[in-house]
N, C-alpha and C positions, 0 to 999 in steps of 0.2 A: 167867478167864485160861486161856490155852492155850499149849502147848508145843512147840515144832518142833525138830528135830534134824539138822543137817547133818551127814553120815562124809566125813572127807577125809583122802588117806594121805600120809606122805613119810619118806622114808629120809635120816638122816642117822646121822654120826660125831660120835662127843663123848669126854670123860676126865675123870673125878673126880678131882678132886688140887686141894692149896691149895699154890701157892708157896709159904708160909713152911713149910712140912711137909717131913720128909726125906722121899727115897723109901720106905723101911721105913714110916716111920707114914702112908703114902700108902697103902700096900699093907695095914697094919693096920686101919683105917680103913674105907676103900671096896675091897679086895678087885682082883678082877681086869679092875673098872671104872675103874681108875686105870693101867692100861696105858699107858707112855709112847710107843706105838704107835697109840694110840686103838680104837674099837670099836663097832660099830656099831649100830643098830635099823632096823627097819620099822615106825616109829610108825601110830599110827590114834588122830587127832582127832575126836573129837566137840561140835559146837559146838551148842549149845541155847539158842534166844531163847524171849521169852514175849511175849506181846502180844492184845490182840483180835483176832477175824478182820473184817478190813476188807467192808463188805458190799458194796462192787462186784468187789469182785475174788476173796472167797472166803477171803482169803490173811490170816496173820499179817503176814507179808511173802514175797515172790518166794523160794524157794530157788534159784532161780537167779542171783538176788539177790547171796543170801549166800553161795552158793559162788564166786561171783568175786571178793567180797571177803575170803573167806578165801584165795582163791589169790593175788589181788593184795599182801596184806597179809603171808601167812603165808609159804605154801606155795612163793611166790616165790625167796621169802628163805631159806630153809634146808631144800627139797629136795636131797638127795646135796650138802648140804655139811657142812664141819666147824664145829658148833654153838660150840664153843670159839672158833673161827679166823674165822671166815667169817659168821658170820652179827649182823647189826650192832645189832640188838635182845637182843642177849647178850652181848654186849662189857663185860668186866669182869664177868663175873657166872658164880657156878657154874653150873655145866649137866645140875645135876641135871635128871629129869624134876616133880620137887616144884616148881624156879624158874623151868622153862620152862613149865610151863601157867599161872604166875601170869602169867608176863610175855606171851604167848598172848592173855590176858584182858584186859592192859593196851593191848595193840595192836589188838585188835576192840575191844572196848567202845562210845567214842566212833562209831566207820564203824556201826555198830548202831543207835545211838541215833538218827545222822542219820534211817534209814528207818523210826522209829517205833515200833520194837520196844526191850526192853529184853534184854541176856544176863544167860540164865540161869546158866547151868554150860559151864563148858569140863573135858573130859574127854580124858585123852591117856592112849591104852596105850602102854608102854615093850613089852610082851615082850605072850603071848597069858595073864600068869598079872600083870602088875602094872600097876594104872595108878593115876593122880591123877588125883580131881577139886574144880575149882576153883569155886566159887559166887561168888568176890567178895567174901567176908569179909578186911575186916581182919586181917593179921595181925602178930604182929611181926619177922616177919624182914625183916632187910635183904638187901633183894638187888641 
C-alpha cells in the first residue's frame, strides 16, 4: 500500500459561538474566536489517498486528478468565504476546524473511491502552530 498527498490552500472567515450561549460564555468558552465580527485563516489542506500503483500508468491515481476534485469539491466552496454563512456543506454546523476537516472527509470520500483509490487522512492547518487530522474514524460527535 502506498500514499500520496495532495497541499491545497484557501482562506476563509468563520466564528465560534453556539446561539443558545450569551455572548459572555461565547467569549468564555472560545475566546477571541467567537468575535461577533468573525476572523479569519489561511488554511492549508492536506488530502492523503492510499492505493496500489496502477502499472500502466505509474500512479496511485492522477494528482491532477485529485487536485480538481478537491478544488471542485472543496476549495470551490469556501475559498474567501464565510465558513459560517456561505459555505453549504457547513450549514448548521460549528465551524470549528475539528467539524470542518471531518466534514472535508465526508465530501471527498466517495469522488475518491470512484478513481480507485481509498482516503487516507485529511489534514487542515488552522494557524502555522494548529491543525486536525482526520483518518475516518468514527466518532461521536454530532455534527
Amino acid at each position: 500500500m502506498l500514499y500520496i498527498t495532495r497541499r491545497e490552500t484557501f482562506n476563509a472567515a468563520h466564528r465560534l459561538y453556539r446561539e443558545d450561549y450569551d455572548d459572555q460564555t461565547n467569549l468564555e468558552i472560545f475566546g477571541k474566536c467567537s468575535n461577533p465580527n468573525w476572523h479569519g485563516h489561511n488554511y492549508i489542506l492536506y488530502v492523503t489517498v492510499a492505493g496500489e500503483v496502477n502499472p500502466e500508468t505509474g500512479f496511485i491515481l492522477n494528482l491532477k486528478t485529485l487536485s480538481q476534485i478537491i478544488q471542485d469539491t472543496i476549495i470551490a466552496k469556501i475559498d474567501h468565504k464565510n465558513i459560517n454563512l456561505e459555505v453549504d456543506f457547513m450549514k448548521g454546523k460549528m465551524a470549528s476546524t475539528e467539524i470542518l476537516t471531518i466534514v472535508i472527509w465526508e465530501q471527498l470520500e466517495d469522488e475518491i473511491k470512484k478513481l480507485g483509490a481509498r482516503l487516507f487522512s485529511v489534514k487542515l492547518y488552522e494557524t502555522e502552530n494548529n491543525f486536525v487530522e482526520y483518518k475516518g474514524e468514527k466518532t461521536n460527535t454530532t455534527i
